[in-house]
N, C-alpha and C positions, 0 to 999 in steps of 0.2 A: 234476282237470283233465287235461286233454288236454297237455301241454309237450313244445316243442322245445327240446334243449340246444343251442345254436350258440357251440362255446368250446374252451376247450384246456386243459393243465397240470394240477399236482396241484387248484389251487384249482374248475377245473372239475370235476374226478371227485367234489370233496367236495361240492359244490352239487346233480348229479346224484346223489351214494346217499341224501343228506338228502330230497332231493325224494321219491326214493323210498319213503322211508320215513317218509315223511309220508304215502302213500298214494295221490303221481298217478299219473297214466302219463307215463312218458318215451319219446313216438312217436317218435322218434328224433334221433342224437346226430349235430352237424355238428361235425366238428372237423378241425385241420393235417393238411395229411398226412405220411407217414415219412418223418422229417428221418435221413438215410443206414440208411436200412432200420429203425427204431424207431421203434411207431409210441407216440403221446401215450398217456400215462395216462387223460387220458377216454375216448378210442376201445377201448382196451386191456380197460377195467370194464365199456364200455356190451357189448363182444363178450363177453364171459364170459356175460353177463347176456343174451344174444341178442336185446338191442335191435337193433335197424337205426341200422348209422354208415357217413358217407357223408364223403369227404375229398376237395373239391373243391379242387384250386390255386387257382382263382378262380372268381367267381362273375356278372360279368359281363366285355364286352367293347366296347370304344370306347361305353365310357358306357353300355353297355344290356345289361341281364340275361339270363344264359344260359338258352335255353327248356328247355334239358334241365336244370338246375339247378334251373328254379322248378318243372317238371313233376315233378319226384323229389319236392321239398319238399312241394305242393300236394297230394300220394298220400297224409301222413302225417293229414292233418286235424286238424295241430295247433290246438290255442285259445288258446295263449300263447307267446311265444319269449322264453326266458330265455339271457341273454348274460352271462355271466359269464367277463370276463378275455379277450372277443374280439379278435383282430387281425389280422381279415380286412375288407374292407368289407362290408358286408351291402347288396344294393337294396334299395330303397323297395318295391319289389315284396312282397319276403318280410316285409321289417320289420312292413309295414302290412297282411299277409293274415289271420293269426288275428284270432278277433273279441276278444281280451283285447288285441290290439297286443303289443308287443315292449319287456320290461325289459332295463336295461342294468346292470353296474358300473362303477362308475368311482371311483379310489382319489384321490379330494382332494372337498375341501367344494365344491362346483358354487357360482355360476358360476366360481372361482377355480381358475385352474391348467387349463383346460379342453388336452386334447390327451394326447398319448400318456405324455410324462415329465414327469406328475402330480409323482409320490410325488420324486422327483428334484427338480423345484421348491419344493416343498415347505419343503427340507432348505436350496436354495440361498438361499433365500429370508428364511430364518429363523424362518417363522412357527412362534408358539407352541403354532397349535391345528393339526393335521387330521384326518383321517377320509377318511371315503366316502361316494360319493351313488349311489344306486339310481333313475335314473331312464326316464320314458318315452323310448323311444329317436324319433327325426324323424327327417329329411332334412341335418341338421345336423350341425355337429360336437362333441356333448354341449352342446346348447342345447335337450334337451328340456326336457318340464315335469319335476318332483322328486316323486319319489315317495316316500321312506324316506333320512334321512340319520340318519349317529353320528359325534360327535368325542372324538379322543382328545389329550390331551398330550402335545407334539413336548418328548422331554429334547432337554440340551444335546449329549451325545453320540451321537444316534439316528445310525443310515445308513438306508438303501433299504432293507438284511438288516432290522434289527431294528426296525425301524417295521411293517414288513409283516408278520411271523412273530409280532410282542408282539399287534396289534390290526388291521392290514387283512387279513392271511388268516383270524384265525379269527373275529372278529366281522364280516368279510364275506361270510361265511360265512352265519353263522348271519342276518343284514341281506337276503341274494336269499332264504332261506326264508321269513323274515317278511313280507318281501315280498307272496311269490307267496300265504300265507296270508292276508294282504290284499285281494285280488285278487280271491283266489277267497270270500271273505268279503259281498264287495261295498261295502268301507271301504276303499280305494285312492287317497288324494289323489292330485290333478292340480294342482299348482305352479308357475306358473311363472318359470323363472329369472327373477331380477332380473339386469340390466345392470349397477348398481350394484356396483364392485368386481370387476367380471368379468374376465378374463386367457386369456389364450393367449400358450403357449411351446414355441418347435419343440424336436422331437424334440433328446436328445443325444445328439454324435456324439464320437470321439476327436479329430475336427481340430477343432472347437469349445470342448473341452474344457480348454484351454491354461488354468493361474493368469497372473489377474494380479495381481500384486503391489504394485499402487498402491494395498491397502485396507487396513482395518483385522484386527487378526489373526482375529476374529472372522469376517467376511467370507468369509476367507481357509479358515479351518476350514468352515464352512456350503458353500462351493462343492466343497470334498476330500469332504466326509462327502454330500454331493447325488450326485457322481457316481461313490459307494462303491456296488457293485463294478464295474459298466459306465454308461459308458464310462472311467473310470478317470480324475480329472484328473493331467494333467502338466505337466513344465517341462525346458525345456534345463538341464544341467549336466552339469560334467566330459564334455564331447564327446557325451553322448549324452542322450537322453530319457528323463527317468525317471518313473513314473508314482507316485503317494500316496495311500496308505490304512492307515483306521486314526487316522483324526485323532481330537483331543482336546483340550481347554481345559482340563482338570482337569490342571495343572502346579504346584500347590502343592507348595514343597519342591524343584522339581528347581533345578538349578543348572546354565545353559548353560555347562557347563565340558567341553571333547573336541578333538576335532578337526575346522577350519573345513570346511564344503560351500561354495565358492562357488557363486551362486545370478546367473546374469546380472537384472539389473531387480529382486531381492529389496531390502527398503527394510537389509537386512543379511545377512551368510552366516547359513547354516544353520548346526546345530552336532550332529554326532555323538554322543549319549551312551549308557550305558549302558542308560537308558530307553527310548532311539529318538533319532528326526534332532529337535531343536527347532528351529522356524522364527518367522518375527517379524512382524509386521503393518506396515504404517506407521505405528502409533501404539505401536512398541516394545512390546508385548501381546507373550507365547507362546503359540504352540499345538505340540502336539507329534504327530509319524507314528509310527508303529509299525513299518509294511512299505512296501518299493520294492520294483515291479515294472523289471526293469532293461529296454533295449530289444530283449532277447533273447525276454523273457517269462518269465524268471526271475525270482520273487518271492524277495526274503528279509527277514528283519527289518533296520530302518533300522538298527539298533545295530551289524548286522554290517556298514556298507555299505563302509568302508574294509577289511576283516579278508578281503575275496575266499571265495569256498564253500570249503567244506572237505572239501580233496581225499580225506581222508584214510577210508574205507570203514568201516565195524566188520564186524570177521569173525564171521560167519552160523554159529551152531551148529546142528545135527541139528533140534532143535525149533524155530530159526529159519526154517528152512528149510523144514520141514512147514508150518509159519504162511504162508511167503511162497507155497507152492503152492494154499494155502487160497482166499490172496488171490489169487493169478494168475486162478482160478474165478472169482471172485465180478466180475473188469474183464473177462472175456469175456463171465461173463451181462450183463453191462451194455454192452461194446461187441461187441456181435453180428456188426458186421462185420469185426471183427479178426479175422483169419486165425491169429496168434501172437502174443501178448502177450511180446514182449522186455522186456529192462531199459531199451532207451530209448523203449517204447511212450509216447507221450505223452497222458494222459487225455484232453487237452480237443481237441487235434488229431485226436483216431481220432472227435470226434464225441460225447463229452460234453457236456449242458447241465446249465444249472442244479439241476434234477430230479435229477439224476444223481449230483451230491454230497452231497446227502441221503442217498441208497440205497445210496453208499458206506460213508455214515459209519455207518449203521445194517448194512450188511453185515458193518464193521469191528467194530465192537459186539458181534456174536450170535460169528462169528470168533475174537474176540481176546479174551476173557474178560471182556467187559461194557468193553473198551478206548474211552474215551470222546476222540472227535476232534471238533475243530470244522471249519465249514467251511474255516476260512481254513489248517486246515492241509494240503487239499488243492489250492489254489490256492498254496502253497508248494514242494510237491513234485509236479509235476505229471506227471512221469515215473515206470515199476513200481518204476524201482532205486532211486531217489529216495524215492520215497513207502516202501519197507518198510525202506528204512536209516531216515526216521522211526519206524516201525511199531516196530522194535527198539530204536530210543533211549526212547520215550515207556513203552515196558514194561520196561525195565531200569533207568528213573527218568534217563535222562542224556540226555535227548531235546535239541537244539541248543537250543531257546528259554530252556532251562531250566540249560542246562552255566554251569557258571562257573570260573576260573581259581580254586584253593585255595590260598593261600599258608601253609602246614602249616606248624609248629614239629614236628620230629623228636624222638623221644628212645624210647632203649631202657631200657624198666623193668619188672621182673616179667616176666621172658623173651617179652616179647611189643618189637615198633616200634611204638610209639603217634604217629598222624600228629592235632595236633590244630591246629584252625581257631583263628586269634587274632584277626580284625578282624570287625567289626561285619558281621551279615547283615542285609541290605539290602533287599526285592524280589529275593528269588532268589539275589543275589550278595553275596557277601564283599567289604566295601572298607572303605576308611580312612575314620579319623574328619576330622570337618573342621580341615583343620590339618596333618594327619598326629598329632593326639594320641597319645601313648600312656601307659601306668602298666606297674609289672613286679604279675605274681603272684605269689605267695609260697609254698612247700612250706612247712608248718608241721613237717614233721620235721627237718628242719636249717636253716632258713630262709631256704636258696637262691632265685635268681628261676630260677621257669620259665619264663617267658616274657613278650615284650611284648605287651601287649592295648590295644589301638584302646580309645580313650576317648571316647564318644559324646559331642558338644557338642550345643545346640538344636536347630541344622540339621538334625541326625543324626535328632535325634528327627522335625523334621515331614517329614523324609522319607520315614522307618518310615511313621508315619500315613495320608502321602498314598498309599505302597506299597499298607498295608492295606487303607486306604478305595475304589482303585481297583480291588483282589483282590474285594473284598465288593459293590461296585455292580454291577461291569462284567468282571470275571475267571469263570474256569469253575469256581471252588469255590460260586457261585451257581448254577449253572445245570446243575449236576451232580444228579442223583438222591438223597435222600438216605442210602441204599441203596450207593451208590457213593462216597458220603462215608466212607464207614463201612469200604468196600475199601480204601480209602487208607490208613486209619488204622491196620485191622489190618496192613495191609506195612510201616507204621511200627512197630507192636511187634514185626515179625518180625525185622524188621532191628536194633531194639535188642536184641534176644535174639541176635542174630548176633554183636553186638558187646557184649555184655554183658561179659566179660572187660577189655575193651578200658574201656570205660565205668567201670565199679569200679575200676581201678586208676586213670585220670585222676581221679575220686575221694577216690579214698584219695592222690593226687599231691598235689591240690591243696585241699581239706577235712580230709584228717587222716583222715577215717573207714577204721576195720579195713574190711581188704580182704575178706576173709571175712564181715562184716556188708553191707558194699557190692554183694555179691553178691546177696547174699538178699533185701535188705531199697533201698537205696539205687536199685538198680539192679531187682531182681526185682521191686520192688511198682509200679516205673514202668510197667514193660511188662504188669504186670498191669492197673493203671489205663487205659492204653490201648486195650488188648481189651477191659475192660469197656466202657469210654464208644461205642468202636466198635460193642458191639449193640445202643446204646440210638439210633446216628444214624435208625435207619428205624423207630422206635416214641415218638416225639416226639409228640404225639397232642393234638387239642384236645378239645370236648364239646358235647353236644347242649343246651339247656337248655330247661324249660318255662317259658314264658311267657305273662302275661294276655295274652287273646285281648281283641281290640279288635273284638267284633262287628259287622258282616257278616265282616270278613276274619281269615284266622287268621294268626298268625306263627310264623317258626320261628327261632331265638339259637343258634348257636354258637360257638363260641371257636377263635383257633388260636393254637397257639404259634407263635411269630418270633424269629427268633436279634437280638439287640439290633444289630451293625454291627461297628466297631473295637474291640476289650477292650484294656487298657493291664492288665498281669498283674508284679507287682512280689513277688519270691520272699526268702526270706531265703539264709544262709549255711550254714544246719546239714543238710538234706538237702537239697543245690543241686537234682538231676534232680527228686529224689521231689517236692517241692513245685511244681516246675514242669508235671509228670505231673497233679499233682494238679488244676490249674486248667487246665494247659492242653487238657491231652482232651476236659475238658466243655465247655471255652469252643469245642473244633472242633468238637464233635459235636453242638451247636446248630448248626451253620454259622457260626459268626462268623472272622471274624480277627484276630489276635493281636498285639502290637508286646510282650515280653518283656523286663524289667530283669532278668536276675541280681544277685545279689549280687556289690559290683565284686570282695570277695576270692578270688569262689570262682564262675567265669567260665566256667568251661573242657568243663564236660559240656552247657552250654546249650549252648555254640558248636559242640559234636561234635553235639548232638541235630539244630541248623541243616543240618548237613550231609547226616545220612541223610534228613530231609525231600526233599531234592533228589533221594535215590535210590530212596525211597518214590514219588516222581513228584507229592507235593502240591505245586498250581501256586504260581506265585511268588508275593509277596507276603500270601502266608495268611499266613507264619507270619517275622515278625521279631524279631532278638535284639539286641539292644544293651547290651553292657559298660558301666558309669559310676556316676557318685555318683547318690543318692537325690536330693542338693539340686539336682542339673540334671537327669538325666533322669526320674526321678521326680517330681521338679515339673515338668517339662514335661506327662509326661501327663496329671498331675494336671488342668491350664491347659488342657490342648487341647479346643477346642472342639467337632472331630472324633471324638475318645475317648468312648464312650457307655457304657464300663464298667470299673470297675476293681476289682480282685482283689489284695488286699495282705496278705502274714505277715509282722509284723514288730511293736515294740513299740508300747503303747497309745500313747506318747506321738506318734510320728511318724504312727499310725492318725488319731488326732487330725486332724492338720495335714492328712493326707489329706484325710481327710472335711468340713472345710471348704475346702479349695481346690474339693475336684468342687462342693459348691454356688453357690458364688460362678460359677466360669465355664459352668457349664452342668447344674447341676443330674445329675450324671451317676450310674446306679446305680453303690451301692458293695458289696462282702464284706469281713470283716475277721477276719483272724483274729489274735489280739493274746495279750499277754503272759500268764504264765498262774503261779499259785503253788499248786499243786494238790494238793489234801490225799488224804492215804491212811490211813486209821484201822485200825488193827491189833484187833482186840477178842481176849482172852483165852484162848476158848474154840475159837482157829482152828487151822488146820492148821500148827504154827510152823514147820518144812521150807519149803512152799512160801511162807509169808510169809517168813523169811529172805530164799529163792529173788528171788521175784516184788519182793520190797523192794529188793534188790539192782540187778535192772533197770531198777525205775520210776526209780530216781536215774542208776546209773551205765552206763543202756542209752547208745550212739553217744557215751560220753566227758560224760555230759549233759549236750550240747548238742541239748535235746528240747524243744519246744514244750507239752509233755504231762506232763515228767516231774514224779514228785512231790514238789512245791515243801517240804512237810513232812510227817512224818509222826508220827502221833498214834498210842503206845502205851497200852496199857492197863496199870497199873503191874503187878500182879501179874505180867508176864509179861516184863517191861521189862528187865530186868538182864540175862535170861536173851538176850532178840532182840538187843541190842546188843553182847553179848558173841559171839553167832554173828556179827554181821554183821564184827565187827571182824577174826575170823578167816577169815571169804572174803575183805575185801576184799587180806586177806595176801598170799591163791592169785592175784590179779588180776596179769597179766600185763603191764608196761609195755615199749611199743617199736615200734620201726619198724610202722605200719597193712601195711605189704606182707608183712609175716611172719605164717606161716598159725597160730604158736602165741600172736598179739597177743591178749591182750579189749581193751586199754586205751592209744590214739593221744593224739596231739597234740591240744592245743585248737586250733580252726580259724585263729586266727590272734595274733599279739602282742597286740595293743590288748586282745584279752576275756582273754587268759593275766592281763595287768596289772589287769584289773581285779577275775578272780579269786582275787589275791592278796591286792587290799584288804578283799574281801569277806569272807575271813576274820579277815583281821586286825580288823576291827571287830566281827567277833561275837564273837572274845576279849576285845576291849574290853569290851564291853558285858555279859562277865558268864558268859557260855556256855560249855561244855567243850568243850576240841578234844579229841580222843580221839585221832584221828590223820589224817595229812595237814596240811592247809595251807599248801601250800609248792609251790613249782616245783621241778619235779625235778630235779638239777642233772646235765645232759647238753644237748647241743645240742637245738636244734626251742624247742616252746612246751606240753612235756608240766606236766601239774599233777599232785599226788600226791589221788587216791579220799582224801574226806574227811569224817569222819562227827564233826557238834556233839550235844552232849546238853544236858539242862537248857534248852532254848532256853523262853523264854518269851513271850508275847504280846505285848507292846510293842516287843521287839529290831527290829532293822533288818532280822537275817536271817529271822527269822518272816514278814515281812511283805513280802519284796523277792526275785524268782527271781533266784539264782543261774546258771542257764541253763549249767549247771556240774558236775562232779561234786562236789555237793556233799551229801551228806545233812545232815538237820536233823529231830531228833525232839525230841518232846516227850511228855512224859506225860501222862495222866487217868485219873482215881478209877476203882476197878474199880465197872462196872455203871452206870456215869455216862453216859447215850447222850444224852441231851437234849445235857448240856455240851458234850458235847468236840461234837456239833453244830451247838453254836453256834459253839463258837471255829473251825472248819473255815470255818464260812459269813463270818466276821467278817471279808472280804477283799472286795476288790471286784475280783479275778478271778474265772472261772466257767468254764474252759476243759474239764479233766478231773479228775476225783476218784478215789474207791478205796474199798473195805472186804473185810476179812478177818475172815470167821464163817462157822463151820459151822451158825450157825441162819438158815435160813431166814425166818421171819420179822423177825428183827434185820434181814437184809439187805434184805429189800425195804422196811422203814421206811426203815432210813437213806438207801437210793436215793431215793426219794422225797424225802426231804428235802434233801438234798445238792443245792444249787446252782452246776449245773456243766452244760455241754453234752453230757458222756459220762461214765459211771457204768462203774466195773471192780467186777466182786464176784466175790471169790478169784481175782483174774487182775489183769494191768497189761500196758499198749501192746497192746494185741490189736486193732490195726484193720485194718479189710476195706476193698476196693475198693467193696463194694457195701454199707458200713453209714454213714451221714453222719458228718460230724465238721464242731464247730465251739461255738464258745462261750456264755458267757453273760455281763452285765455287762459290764464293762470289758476283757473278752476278747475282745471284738469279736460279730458278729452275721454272717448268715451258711451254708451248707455247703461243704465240701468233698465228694467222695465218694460215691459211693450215687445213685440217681435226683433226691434231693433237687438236688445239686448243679446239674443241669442249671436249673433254675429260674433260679440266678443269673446265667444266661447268654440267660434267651429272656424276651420279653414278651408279653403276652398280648392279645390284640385281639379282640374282640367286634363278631359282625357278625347284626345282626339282618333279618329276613326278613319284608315282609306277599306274603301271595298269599288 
């Protein structure tokens, strides 16, 4: 067909190339004309394209149509006029000349909402459903007949932006082509409006816009979030008009505790917090703001509104500076008629619209190394010097929205100032627990307090939650690419590589662990973990699948993977970072969000990790840490009904209690990875050097206190006198003392309470029969060091057979030379399953006994050798499960199937 476009904005240009490429002719384009010398994006494509576009200011005059307007039109010999997003009046002349008549859009479900601020009543309104109606355009004011309607679901916290951008631009899009394919079909209903339920609401203006405060909080929200972004609603206070945006009902967890806004006619003050301004309904309801625009037209966040802007500049390096000239380009392509782009050019004042901060933010994008802005943070900064002092806070991770006051504990140790975070991270920010809780942590080398740590109560916890949950619905870690999920992540391991030093001795401060292993292993396999999970954000991939065909139609199934929501991630005490690395990378690199328990004794590298988050630039609330007991914050998430996953190392018995609380309150997925007594069989004919060696490890690798290590181990007797008499004389050479000293192998156990009960531990396997050989004892010097200790004669029944140590503790036993069934059963006769061992130079012995060996991870002639990218995780009563490797990502994403007839 023959079409005229008569329309404007991006939404016109995309109606007009669809059209096109659908095959009409587009006889020409009527659109706005150059609003301060720039003209419209439809006008802009349809002249590339050497369509004929024609920009009439108006179209008629005292009621009657310009001849030279209809005589232009009437040349083109259009057969249809397609109106998409018009806001000009059209006459009846034009309307009614092509012989297909003239289609309309209009963003609300006809006859409801009928006039120009649709989508704006909508919102005010509260309705649950809307959409858009494509109808024949009359003499009226959208009272034609209906041609083509689609409804979508109004969420709770939609605006005008995201209503329009999730489904009226692009399935209104795709609705005027379906359309006009109708049309030209000759299957075009004619409809006509029902009366029933019909509405008209004049245009919003700023003076109309005023809250009133005699509603309910709800009310109150639907009228903020209607008139989100223009016309803006406001209210008198403190002397001047402030305008609100950014509202939301999703207040779970906060607590109106700050400093009062009086509010003249509010049914209560407003109140200041760290989240935003909280406001109150007349039926005591909250709702919460985000951003005030003050009556200068300085927008800032509600949280800052007492704290005044911040005079204070960041000094521009060399490459700062190259950036801002980049960007100086890109605001003159876009305001054409700025002469000079100064520091106080103001975007929206030189003649910016809407259009326009799109093509910002994508200019800032290609710019600034894929640097992802949202709109709102150009209606923030809306001045050059403004906008690239953000530009450089958001790419050195310390952007204002995201800054927070750090109340660091100091201390000089291992010739480095270690500055580390003590109170609970929040959504972005460090603060106190509720109460001002706190507990000391403990150095296990002399058993000093390092410091007080925020002790998470409830509260704390459904704050985290609410944090997380609102990062993952309505935060930019959704909406981000996931691609650029993945850039974030890698600045996170850069940044702990930066500080890795820094890292390993908070470490070895507050764990015990040799400073020199914490390097390598504590610290170095974190930020390996990290980078790996990082490659896999943008390879997350779902699958095609065949499926019976339901003749005449055929179908087409496939899958996508979906990050689950909030993850609730609960770590032990023996590798504080590493285990947190471990779950937490995979848990980001689905996209999800995180609420984090460390171990309460050993606190202090999650809380540093919190911190370079912030400078990595990951937005707030992805990723929360909270200090405290298992029994409250740990059964919190367990209980929360927001929490949709949890991720727990720790023992069977408390996996246990996990794993029925997540069913009880919400059925919620679980990982587990649980206690472990994990046999290493030595056979006769192996390499005895590195069996020694590698035997030495599996026990007394990190002080063992290892999840992995091996629980017993099974010699072969012929060989038996000879391996325990080497091991006795390494464990000689083992080095006890300060973890900060670079000639240690052998620190502190991580804290009193395990020292104490590694004492009894022995002492009952003397009881019971077993030889101490050497050790068993607490070293006697300050801290909580235990002396390497190796039992022999252990047999099957003892306590120590059967029960991890989590210790350095070795426990061998013997078996008949050539006996491999046996000593395979007695290995298997545990109901752990975590990891095992065997030592043979024959190949075929070793891949029997793998095979048999019921364990999640199998070593043959090796021990502890795990990879970022090889899974780990148990069997039996060692939990179920990955950590690590591709596999891992599974425990973090679910799968949806969506099938297809055409």
């Amino acid at each position: 067909m023959k079409i005229a476009v008569i329309g404007q904005s991006l939404f016109g240009q995309e109606v007009y190339c669809h059209l096109r490429e659908e095959g009409h002719e587009v006889v020409g384009v009527f659109t706005a004309p150059d609003k301060d010398g720039k003209a419209d994006p439809l006008g802009l494509k349809a002249d590339e394209d050497g369509v004929p576009v024609f920009k009439f200011p108006r179209w008629r005059a005292r009621g009657q149509a310009l001849p030279n307007v209809v005589a232009a039109y009437q040349a083109l010999g259009a057969e249809l006029n397609v109106l998409p997003f018009c806001s000009q009046l059209i006459p009846t002349e034009i309307i009614s000349a092509p012989r297909h008549g003239s289609i309309i859009y209009h963003p609300s479900l006809l006859p409801r909402h009928r006039g120009a601020s649709a989508i704006n009543w909508t919102l005010i309104h509260g309705d649950k459903k809307g959409g858009f109606t494509i109808f024949w355009a009359d003499d009226g004011l959208d009272t034609g007949d209906l041609l083509l309607q689609k409804e979508c679901e109004i969420f709770p916290d939609d605006t005008v932006s995201t209503l329009y951008s999730r489904f009226l631009f692009p399935e209104g899009i795709k609705g005027m082509v379906q359309a006009v394919k109708l049309i030209a079909e000759g299957r075009a209903p004619r409809l006509p409006q029902p009366e029933d339920g019909a509405t008209y609401e004049g245009i919003q203006k700023k003076e109309t816009a005023q809250i009133n405060w005699e509603q309910p909080a709800e009310a109150i929200h639907n009228w903020i979030r209607g008139n989100d972004k223009v016309p803006g609603a406001w209210t008198e206070a403190c002397g001047q008009k402030l305008t609100f945006f950014g509202s939301t009902l999703s207040t779970e967890g906060l607590v109106p505790e700050g400093e009062t806004l009086p509010i003249p006619g509010a049914h209560r003050p407003g109140v200041v917090t760290e989240a935003g301004l909280i406001l109150f309904g007349n039926d005591d309801r909250m709702l919460l703001v985000k951003n005030i625009q003050l009556e200068d037209g300085k927008m800032i966040p509600a949280s800052q509104f007492f704290r005044g802007a911040d005079s204070t500049g960041l000094e521009l390096t060399e490459e700062d500076l190259v950036m801002a000239e980049a960007v100086r380009g890109a605001w003159k392509r876009i305001l054409p008629n700025v002469l000079e782009v100064e520091d106080s050019t103001d975007f929206f004042k030189s003649g910016a619209a809407s259009v326009d901060v799109v093509r910002l933010v994508e200019e800032v994008k290609e710019l600034c190394d894929g640097l992802e802005l949202e709109n709102e943070d150009i209606y923030m900064a809306t001045t050059f010097g403004d906008f690239i002092q953000l530009l450089v806070r958001k790419m050195r991770g310390d952007n204002m929205e995201s800054k927070c006051v750090i109340d660091h504990v100091e201390k000089t140790v291992n010739k480095l100032t270690l500055r580390m975070p003590h109170q609970l991270f929040i959504g972005g920010a460090f603060v106190d627990a509720e109460g001002a809780k706190t507990y000391e942590t403990i150095n296990p080398t002399d058993g000093s307090v390092i410091c007080q740590v925020s002790l998470a109560q409830v509260s704390d916890v459904d704050q985290a939650v609410a944090a997380a949950k609102d990062a993952f619905e309505h935060g930019l870690w959704g909406k981000i690419s996931a691609r650029d999920r993945g850039r974030l992540l890698y600045r996170l391991a850069d940044l702990m590589e930066k500080h890795q030093e820094e890292l390993a001795t908070i470490e070895a401060l507050d764990a015990g662990a040799v400073y020199t292993l914490a390097l390598k292993t504590h610290v170095g396999m974190s930020v390996q973990t990290f980078r790996y999970f990082a490659g896999w954000c943008d390879k997350i991939q779902g699958a095609t699948i065949p499926i019976n065909q339901a003749r005449p139609h055929r179908n087409l199934t496939v899958t996508r993977k979906e990050p689950i929501g909030v993850c609730g991630i609960v770590i032990p005490w023996n590798y504080p970072l590493m285990m947190l690395s471990w779950k937490t990378a995979a848990c980001l690199a689905a996209g999800n969000t995180v609420v984090i328990k460390p171990a309460q004794v050993t606190p202090l590298t999650a809380l540093k990790l919190a911190e370079l988050t912030l400078k990595a630039g990951i937005p707030k609330g992805v990723i929360n840490v909270l200090p405290g007991s298992g029994s409250v914050v740990g059964q919190r998430l367990s209980d929360h009904p927001d929490v949709r996953k949890i991720a727990f190392t720790g023992s069977t018995e408390v996996g246990k209690h996990i794993m029925k609380s997540c069913a009880v309150s919400n059925v919620k997925k679980v990982s587990l990875e649980l206690g472990g007594k994990s046999p290493l069989i030595i056979f006769a004919d192996c390499d005895l050097r590195k069996a020694v060696q590698m035997g030495m490890s599996s026990v007394f690798f990190n002080k063992g206190e290892n999840c992995i290590a091996a629980g017993r181990l099974f010699v072969e007797d012929s060989i038996h006198d000879q391996f325990v008499q080497r091991v006795v004389e390494e464990v000689g050479k083992m080095k006890i003392g300060s973890p900060l000293n670079r000639d240690t192998t052998h620190g502190p156990q991580n804290h009193e309470a395990h020292l104490r009960k590694l004492v009894e531990y022995c002492q009952r396997g003397v009881k019971e029969g077993a030889t101490l050989v050497c050790g068993g004892n607490q070293v006697p010097r300050p801290g909580f060091f235990f002396e390497p200790t190796v039992f022999t004669d252990v047999e099957d029944h003892m306590f120590i057979a059967q029960e991890e140590s989590f210790g350095p503790v070795m426990i061998i036993s013997r078996f008949a030379n050539g006996d491999v069934d046996a000593v395979l059963s007695r290995a298997n006769a545990t109901e752990f399953g975590l990891a095992s061992g065997v030592f043979t130079r024959d190949i075929s012995k070793a891949l029997y006994v793998s095979d048999k060996l019921e364990a999640g991870t199998v070593f043959v002639n090796t021990y502890n050798k795990t990879d970022v990218a090889a899974p780990f995780g148990g069997f039996k009563q060692s939990g179920f499960g990955k950590d690590l490797g591709e596999a891992a990502l599974n425990e973090y994403l679910r799968v949806k199937t969506v099938t297809f007839e055409y």
